[in-house]
C-alpha positions in Angstrom: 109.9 104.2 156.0 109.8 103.1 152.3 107.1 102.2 150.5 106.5 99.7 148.0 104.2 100.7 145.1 102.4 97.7 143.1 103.0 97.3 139.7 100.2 98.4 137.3 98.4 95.9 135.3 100.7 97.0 132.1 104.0 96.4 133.8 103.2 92.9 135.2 105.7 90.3 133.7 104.2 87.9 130.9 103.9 84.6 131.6 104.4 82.1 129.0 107.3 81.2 126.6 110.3 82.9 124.5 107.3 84.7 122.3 104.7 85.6 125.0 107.9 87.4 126.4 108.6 88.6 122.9 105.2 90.2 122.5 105.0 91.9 125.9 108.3 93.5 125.3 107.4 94.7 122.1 103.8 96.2 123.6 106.1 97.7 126.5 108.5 99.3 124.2 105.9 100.8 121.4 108.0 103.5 120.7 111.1 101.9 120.4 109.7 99.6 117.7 107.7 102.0 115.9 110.9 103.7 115.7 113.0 100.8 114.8 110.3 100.0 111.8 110.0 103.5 110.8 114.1 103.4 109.6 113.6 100.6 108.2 111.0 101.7 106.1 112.6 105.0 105.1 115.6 102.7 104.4 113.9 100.1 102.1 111.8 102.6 100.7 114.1 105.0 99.0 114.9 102.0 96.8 111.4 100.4 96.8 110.0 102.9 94.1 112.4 101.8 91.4 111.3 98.2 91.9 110.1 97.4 88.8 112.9 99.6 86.6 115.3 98.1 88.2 114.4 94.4 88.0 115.5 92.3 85.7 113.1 90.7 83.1 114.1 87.4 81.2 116.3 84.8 83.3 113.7 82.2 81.9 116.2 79.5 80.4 117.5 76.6 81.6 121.0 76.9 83.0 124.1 74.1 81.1 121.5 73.8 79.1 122.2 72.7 75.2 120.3 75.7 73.7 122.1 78.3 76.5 125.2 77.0 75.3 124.5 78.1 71.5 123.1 81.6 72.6 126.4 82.1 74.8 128.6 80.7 71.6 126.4 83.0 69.3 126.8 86.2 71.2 130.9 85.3 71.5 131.7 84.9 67.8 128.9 85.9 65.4 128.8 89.5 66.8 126.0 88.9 69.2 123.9 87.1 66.5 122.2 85.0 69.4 118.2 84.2 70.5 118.7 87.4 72.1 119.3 89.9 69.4 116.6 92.2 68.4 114.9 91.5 65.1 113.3 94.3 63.5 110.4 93.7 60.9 110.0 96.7 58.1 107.3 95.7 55.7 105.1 97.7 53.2 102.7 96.5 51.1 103.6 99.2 48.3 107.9 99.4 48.7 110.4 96.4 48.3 113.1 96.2 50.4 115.7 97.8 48.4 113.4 100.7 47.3 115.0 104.2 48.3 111.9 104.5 51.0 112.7 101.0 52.4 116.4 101.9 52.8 116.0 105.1 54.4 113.8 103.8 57.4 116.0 100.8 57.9 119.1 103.2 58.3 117.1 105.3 61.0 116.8 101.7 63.0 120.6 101.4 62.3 121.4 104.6 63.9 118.8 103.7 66.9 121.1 101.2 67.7 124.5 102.5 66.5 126.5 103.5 69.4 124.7 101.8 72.1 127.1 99.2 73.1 124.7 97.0 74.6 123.9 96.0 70.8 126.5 94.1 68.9 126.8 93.7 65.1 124.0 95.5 63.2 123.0 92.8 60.1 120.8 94.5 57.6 118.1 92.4 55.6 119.8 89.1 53.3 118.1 87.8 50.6 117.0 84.5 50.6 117.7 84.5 54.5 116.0 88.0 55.9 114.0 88.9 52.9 110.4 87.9 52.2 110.0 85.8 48.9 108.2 88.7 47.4 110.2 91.5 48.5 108.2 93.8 50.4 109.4 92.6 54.2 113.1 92.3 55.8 114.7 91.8 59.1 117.2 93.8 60.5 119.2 92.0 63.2 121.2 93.7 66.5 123.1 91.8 67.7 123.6 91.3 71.9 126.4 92.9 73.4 124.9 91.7 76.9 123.4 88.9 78.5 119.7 88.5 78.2 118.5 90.2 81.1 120.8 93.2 79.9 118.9 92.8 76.5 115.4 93.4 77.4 116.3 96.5 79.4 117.4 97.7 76.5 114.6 97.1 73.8 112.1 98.7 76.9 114.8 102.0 75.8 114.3 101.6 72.4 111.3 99.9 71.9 109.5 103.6 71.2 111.8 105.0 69.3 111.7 102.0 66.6 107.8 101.8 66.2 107.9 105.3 65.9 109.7 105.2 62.9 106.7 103.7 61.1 105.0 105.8 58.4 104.3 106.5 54.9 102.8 102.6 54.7 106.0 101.4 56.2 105.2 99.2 59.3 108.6 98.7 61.9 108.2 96.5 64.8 111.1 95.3 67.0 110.3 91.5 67.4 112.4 88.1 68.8 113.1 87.0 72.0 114.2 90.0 73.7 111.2 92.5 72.4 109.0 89.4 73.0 109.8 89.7 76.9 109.8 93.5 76.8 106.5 93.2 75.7 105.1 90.3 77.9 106.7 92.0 81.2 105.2 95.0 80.4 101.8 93.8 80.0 102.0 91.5 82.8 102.9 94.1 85.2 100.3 96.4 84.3 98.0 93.4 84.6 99.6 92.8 88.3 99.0 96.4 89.2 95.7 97.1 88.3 94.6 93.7 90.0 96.7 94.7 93.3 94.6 98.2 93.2 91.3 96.7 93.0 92.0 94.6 95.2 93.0 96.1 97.6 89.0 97.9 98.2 87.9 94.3 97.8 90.0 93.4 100.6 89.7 96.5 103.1 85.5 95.5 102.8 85.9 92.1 103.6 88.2 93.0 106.5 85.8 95.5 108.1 83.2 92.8 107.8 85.1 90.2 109.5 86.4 92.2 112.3 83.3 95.0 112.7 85.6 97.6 113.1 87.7 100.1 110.7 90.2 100.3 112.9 91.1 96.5 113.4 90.6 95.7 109.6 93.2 98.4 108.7 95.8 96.3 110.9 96.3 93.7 108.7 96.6 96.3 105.6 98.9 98.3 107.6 101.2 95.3 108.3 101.1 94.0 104.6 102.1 97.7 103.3 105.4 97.5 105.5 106.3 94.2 104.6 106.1 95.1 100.7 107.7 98.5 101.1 110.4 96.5 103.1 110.4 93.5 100.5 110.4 96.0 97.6 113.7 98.2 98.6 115.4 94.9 99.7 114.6 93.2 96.1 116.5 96.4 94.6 119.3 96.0 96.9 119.6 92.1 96.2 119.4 93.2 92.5 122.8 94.8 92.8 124.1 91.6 94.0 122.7 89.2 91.5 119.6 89.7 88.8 115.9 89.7 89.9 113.0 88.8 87.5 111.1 91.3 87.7 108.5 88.5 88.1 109.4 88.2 91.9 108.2 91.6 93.0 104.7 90.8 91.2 104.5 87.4 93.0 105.6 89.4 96.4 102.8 91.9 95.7 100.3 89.1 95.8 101.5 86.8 98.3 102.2 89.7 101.0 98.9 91.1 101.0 97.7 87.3 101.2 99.9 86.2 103.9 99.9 89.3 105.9 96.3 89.5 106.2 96.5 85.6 107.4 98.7 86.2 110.0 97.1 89.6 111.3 93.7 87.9 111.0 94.9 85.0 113.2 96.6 87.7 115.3 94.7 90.4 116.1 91.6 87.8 116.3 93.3 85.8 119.3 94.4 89.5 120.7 90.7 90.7 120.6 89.5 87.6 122.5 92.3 87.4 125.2 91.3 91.3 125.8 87.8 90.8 126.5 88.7 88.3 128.7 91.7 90.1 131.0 91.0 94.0 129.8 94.8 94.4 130.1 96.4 94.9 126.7 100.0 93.6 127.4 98.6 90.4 128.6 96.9 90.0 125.6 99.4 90.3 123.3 101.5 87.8 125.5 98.8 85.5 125.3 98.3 86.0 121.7 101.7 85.4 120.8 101.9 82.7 123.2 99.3 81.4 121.2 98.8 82.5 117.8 102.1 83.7 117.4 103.4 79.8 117.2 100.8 79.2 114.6 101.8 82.0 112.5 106.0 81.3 113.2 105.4 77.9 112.1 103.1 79.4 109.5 106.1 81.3 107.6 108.4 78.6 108.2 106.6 76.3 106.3 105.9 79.1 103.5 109.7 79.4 103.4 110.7 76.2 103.4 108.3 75.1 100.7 109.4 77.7 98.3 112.8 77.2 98.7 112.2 73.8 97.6 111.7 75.8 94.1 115.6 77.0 94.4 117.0 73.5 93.1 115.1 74.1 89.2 118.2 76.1 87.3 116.1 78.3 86.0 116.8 82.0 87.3 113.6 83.3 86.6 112.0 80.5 88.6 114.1 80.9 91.4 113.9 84.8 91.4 110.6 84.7 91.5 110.7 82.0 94.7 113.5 84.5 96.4 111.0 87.5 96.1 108.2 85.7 97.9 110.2 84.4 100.1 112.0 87.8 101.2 108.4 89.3 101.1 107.2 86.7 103.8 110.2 87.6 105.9 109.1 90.9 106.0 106.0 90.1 106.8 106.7 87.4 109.5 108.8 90.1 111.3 106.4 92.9 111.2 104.0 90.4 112.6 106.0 89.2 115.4 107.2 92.6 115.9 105.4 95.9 114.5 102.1 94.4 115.1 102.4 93.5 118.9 103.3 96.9 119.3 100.5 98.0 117.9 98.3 96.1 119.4 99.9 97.0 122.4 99.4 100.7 121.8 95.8 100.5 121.0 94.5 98.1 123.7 90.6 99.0 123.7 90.5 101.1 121.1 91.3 98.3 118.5 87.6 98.0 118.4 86.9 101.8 117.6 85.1 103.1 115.1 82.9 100.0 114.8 80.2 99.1 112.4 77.0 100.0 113.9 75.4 96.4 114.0 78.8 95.2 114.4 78.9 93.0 118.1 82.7 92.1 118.9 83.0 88.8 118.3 84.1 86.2 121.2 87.4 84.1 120.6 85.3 81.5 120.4 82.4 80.8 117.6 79.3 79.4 118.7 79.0 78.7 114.5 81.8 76.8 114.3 81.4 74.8 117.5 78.3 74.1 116.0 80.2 73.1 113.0 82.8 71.0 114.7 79.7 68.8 116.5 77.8 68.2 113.8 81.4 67.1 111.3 81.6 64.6 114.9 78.2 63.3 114.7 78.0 62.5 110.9 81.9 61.9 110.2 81.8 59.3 107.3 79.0 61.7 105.5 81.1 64.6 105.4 84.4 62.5 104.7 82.6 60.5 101.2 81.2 64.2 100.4 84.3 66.2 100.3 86.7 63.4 98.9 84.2 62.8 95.9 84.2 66.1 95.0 88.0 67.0 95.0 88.6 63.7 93.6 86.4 64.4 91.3 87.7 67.6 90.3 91.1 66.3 90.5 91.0 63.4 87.7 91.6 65.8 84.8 95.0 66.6 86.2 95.9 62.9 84.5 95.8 64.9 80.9 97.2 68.1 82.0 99.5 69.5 79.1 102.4 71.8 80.0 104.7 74.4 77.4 106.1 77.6 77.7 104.0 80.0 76.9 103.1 81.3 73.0 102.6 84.5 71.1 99.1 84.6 72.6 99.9 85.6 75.8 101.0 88.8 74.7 98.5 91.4 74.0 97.2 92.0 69.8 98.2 95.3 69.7 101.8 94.6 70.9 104.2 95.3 68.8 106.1 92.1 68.9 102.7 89.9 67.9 102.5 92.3 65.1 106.0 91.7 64.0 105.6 88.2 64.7 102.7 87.9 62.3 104.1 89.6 59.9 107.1 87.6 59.9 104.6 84.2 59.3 102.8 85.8 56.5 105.8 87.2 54.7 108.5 84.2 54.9 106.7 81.5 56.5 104.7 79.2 59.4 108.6 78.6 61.5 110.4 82.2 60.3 109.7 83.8 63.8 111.1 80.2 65.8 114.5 80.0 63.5 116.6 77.1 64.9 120.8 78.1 65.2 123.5 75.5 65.0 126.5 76.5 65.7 129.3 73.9 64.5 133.0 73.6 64.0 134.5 75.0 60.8 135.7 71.8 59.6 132.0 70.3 60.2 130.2 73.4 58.5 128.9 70.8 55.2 128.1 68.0 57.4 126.2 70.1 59.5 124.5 71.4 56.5 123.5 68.0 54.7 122.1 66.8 57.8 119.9 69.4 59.0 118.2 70.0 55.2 117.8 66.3 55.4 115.7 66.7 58.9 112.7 66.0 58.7 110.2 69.1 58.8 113.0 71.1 58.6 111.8 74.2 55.7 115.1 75.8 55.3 118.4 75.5 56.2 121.1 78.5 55.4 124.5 78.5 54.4 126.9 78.2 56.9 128.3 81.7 58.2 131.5 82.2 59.4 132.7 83.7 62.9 132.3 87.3 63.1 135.8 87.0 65.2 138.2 84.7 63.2 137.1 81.8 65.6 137.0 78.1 64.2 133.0 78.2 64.3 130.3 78.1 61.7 126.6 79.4 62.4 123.5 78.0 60.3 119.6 78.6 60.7 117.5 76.3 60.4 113.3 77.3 59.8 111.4 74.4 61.1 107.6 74.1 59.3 106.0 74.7 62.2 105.0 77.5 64.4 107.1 77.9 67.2 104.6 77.1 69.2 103.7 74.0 68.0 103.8 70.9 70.0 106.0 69.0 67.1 108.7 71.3 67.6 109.9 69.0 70.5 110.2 66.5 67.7 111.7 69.0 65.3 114.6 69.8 67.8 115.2 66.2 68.7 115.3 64.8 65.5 118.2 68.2 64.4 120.5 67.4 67.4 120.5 63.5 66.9 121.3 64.5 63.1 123.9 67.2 63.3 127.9 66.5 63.7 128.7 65.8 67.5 130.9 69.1 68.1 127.3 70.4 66.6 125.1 72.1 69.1 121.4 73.3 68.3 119.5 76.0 70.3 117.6 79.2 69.2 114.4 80.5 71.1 112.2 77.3 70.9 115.0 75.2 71.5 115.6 77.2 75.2 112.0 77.3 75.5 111.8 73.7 75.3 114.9 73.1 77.3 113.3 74.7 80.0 110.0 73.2 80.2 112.3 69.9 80.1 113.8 71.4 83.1 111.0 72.1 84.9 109.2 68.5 84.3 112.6 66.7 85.2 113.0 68.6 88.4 109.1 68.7 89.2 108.8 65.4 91.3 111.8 66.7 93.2 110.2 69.5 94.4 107.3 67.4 95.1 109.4 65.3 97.5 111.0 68.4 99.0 108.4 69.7 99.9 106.0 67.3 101.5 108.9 65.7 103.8 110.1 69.4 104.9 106.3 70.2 105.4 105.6 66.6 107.2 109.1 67.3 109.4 108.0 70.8 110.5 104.8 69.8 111.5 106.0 67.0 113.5 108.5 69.2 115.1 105.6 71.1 116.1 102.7 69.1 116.8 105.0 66.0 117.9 101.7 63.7 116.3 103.2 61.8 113.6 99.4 60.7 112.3 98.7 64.0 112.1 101.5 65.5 110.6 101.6 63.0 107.7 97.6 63.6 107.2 98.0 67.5 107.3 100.4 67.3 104.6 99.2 64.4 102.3 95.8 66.2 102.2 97.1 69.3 100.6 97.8 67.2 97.7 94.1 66.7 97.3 93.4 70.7 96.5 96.5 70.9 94.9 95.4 68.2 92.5 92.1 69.3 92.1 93.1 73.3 91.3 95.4 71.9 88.2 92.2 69.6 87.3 90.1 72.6 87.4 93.0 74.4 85.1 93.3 71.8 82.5 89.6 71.9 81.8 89.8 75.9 81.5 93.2 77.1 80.1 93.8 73.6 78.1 90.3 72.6 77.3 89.1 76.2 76.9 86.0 76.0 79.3 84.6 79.3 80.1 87.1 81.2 78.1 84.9 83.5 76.2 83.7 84.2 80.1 86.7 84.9 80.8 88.4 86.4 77.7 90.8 84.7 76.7 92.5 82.5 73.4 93.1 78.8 75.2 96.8 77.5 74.0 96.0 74.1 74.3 98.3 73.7 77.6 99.1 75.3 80.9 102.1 77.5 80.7 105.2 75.2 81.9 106.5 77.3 84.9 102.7 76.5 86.6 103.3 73.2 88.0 106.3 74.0 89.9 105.6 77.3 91.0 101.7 77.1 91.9 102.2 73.5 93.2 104.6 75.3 96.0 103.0 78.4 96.2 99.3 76.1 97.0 101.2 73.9 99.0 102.7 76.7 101.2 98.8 78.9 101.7 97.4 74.8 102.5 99.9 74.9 105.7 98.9 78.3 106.3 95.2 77.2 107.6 96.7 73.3 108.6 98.9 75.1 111.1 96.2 77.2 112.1 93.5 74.8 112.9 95.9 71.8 114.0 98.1 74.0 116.4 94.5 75.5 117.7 92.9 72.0 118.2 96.7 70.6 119.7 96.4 74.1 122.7 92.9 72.6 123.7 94.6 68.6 123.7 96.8 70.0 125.8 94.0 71.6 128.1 91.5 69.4 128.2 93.3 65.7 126.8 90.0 65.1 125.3 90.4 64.4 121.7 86.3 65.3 120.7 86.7 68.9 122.9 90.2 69.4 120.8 88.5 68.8 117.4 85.5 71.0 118.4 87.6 73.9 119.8 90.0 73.9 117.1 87.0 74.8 114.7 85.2 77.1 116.9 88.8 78.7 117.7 90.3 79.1 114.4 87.5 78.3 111.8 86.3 81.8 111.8 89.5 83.1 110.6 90.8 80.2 108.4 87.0 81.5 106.8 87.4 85.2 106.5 91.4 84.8 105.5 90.3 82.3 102.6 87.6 84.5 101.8 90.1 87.5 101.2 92.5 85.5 99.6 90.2 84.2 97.1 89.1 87.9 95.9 92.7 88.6 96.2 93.5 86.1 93.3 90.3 85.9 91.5 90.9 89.3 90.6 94.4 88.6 88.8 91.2 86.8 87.3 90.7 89.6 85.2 93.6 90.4 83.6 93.8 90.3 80.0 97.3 88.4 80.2 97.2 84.9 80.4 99.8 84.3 82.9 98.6 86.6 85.7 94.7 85.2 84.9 96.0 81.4 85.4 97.7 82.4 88.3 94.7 83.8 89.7 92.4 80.9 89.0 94.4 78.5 90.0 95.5 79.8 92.8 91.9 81.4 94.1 90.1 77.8 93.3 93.4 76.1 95.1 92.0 77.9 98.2 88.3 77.9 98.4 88.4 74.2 98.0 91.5 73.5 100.3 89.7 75.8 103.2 86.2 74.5 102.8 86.7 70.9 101.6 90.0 69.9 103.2 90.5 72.8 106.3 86.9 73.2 107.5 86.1 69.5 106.5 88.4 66.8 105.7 91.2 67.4 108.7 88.8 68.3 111.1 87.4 64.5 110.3 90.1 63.0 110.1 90.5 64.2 113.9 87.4 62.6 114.9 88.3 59.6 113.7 91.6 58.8 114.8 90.5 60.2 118.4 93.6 59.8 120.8 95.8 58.4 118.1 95.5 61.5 116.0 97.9 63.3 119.4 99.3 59.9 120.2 103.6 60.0 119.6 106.0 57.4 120.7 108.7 57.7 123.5 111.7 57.5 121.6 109.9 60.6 119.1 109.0 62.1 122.3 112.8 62.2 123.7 114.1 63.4 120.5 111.6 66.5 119.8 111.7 69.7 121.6 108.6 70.2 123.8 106.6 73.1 121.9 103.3 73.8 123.7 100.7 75.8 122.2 98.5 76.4 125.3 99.6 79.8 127.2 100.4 80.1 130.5 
């Protein structure tokens, strides 16, 4: 006689969909995952520690671009005499140029670069062209014997061994375009780095105070360190394939930590609850990924789809930067949907061990945020007039909002470049350091000539210099009045390329700077549109509410808006800057609008899927539209808190930094999120619910026959 042995509580089959299934067979197979994860981490991270020698560090141009076009021409036929080359400053106050002293340091920086073929032609100091007015300060040029990327790997090699040549009252300092990116990563890496380390304290605090517990704060820490080792080793591989600014690993950095910690918060959270309420772990992580684990899908879809809205600007750097995220989230999405079931799984119980001593653990459900949610229903209009006042409000600025690639300030005072740079100014003029080249046909080299010395602030002009290579091309530079910097260089370049010969084309540092920024404004509004209908689409596929899904996304405009406001008056206007430490340039830095709009856009879904995927599981239950607005705050509202709490000390410490860059990212992005969780999340969408009632769930037949069913009740 056989006999039939009940299943224990682990083994019983999950009920629920495709990811309820997911998550019990990932708690059912710990091992098996853990051991899965643990190659791929030993994998990734025998690349990952080379990251950021590997990477590549300009890429910022604009692609068929007028200016890329000279550079490329440059580097072909005037022995790599392009915006590229490396110029290096020797000045003394005491020796001219041509003094026996003078002459023998500039042959040391000859030999630094003789034999390295990723220089090309080595130019010594002209007169009248390279040569201060007074004598006392030349320019050596290397030329490029690689593309630009190539070019700032190598001044970071040699960058050393010229400034260490200085001496004896001779100053050397490797400047231009190249040593000006050298520089600037450098800077802004170190900036990233020490902001990632204090934050990461900062963070591991406000986790333990959110969740009571050591060991469930740690969980989201330990999913976001596997997702950047991951991202990290897979950013040097894709480096082999194609260049990566180096820029994309320091974004990854950020957003992983950010994201990971959203999605574990949301995660765990949901587990916790479901565990108190069925003591049996595998059942819990099926209902949390039943639940949760939609949200936090449709979470990284969204992330991904709005970044890759950032892939159509032909700008490398741009989109570099938007791959690295974007790998970074992948990462992260699948050691949420995979590494961190398993976990959870694992643990059971004991995710609330080693808790805080006052620490109570928390029910799914917040008796504060129901509290909330009642009182947003009773006084709807109040809270509606409050919060639109104030981003709109905040948001008006954003009409005056000035945008350029960034200047000579960013970069550190005691950088070698700014030194240069400065010295260049003093010693041969306001435009020396921003020299305009035209490259031109032979036949048109005097035309080409009469025309730009006729331009209007146009300094200089020199003669024309034939091809390096026998090639029917002239080169001229042209040294506008201005600081490169300045917003009438636009004007400058303009008013050149409408003068010079057609076969004439103009380019030059500013020149690519400004063809950039024209890049990025032209394709701005594109990625605008992208975005918002690909956010609008997913949520509809998810929430099948059109009302809803058009309100979610419109909304995030409002913080988006009113962050960019908040930046014009700081890093335009200059508010708070001696708070903050820091020389205002008059304007945002170019790439900002583009990047930061997606980069807002994409953490704004984060906390709409959250609460409108919460308050669309208790439609479903209950098909009361005021218990679904309720619930979805007293559900999720706790952790759309404590994630934008950690966010915002994530970012307000890139606050810090002494580069520019990294502290406008931080601001911007850190004020994007406190107002767009309390003012639009916690206030403005919950609202906006209450007041459209049914309507707010309601979809039509025909929608309704089209859409997949996606439910985000469990069971």
């Amino acid at each position: 006689m056989s006999t039939v042995t009940a299943p224990r509580p682990d083994e019983k089959q999950a009920v629920g969909g495709v990811l309820a299934r997911l998550g019990a067979t990932m708690a059912g197979r710990a091992k098996w995952v853990f051991g899965a994860w643990l190659i791929v981490l030993i994998g990734f991270g025998a690349a990952a520690p080379s990251v950021f020698s590997s990477l590549a560090g300009a890429g910022w141009q604009a692609n068929g671009s007028e200016s890329v076009q000279t550079r490329e021409l440059a580097q072909e036929h005037f022995g790599g005499n392009a915006s590229s080359a490396v110029q290096v400053v020797v000045h003394s106050e005491d020796a001219a140029v041509d003094s026996p002293q003078m002459q023998a340091v500039l042959g040391e920086v000859t030999d630094v670069f003789t034999g390295d073929d990723r220089f090309g032609e080595i130019i010594p100091p002209q007169p009248g062209m390279t040569i201060s007015p007074d004598g006392h300060t030349g320019i050596l040029i290397a030329g490029a014997g690689t593309d630009p990327d190539g070019m700032v790997s190598a001044v970071d090699d040699v960058k050393g061994e010229l400034t260490a040549l200085s001496g004896d009252g001779i100053e050397v300092y490797p400047t231009g375009a190249s040593a000006l990116w050298s520089d600037f990563n450098k800077a802004n890496h170190d900036a990233m780095i020490q902001a990632e380390l204090m934050s990461w304290p900062i963070t591991l605090g406000i986790m333990v105070l959110a969740f009571g517990s050591l060991v469930a704060a740690g969980l989201p820490l330990l999913l976001t360190l596997a997702g950047l080792v991951a991202s990290a080793g897979g950013l040097v591989l894709l480096n082999m394939v194609t260049p990566i600014s180096v820029w994309a690993m320091n974004f990854a950095l950020m957003f992983a930590l950010a994201l990971g910690i959203d999605y574990a918060l949301f995660m765990v959270a949901r587990f916790r609850g479901a565990l108190a309420e069925s003591g049996n772990a595998r059942a819990a992580v099926a209902e949390a990924m039943d639940t949760a684990g939609k949200a936090v899908l449709l979470s990284g879809l969204t992330v991904l789809v709005s970044l890759s809205a950032v892939l159509v600007v032909p700008a490398p750097a741009v989109r570099t930067m938007a791959v690295g995220i974007m790998l970074a989230v992948v990462f992260v999405l699948l050691a949420t949907m995979t590494l961190l079931p398993a976990v959870l799984g694992k643990l059971g119980g004991k995710v609330n061990a080693a808790a805080l001593p006052w620490a109570k653990h928390p029910k799914a459900r917040s008796p504060r945020f129901a509290k909330w949610g009642a009182l947003l229903h009773r006084r709807p209009w109040w809270f509606a007039a409050g919060s639109l006042a104030i981003l709109v409000a905040l948001a008006v600025p954003v009409f005056g909002l000035k945008v350029a690639m960034p200047s000579i300030s960013v970069v550190p005072e005691d950088a070698p470049v700014r030194q240069g740079y400065e010295v260049v100014q003093q010693q041969l003029g306001e435009g020396a350091p921003g020299m305009l080249q035209i490259v031109a046909p032979a036949g048109e080299a005097d035309a080409t000539a009469t025309a730009a010395a006729g331009t209007d602030r146009i300094a200089m002009v020199t003669p024309p210099m034939p091809s390096s290579d026998g090639s029917d091309y002239v080169m001229l530079q042209a040294m506008p009045d201005v600081d490169p910097s300045d917003p009438a260089m636009a004007g400058i370049v303009d008013d050149l390329r409408g003068a010079v010969p057609e076969g004439a084309v103009v380019g030059g540092a500013p020149a690519e700077n400004l063809d950039l920024q024209q890049a990025l404004n032209d394709y701005f509004p594109l990625v605008v549109g992208v975005i918002l209908v690909l956010g609008f689409l997913l949520l509809l596929f998810a929430l099948r509410a059109p009302l809803i899904a058009l309100v979610g996304t419109v909304v995030s405009l409002l913080s988006t808006a009113a962050a960019f406001g908040v930046a014009r008056l700081i890093f335009q206007e200059g508010f708070g800057s001696d708070l903050l430490g820091f020389e205002p340039q008059g304007f945002l830095d170019g790439w900002g609008p583009v990047f930061f709009f997606a980069m807002i856009f994409a953490i704004a879904m984060d906390y709409t899927v959250f609460l409108l995927s919460t308050a669309k599981e208790h439609y479903e239950k209950t098909g009361d539209a005021a218990t679904a607005m309720i619930d979805g705050l007293a559900y999720s509202g706790r952790v759309i808190a404590a994630a934008a709490v950690v966010m915002v000390a994530v970012f307000f410490t890139f606050a810090l930094a002494d580069p520019l860059p990294p502290k406008e990212m931080g601001i911007i992005l850190g004020t994007a999120v406190l107002l767009d969780a309390v003012l639009v999340r916690l206030v403005l969408l919950p609202v906006t619910l209450r007041l459209a009632g049914r309507a707010a769930w309601w979809s039509p037949r025909w929608l309704d026959k089209v859409l997949p069913k996606i439910s985000f009740s469990h069971g």
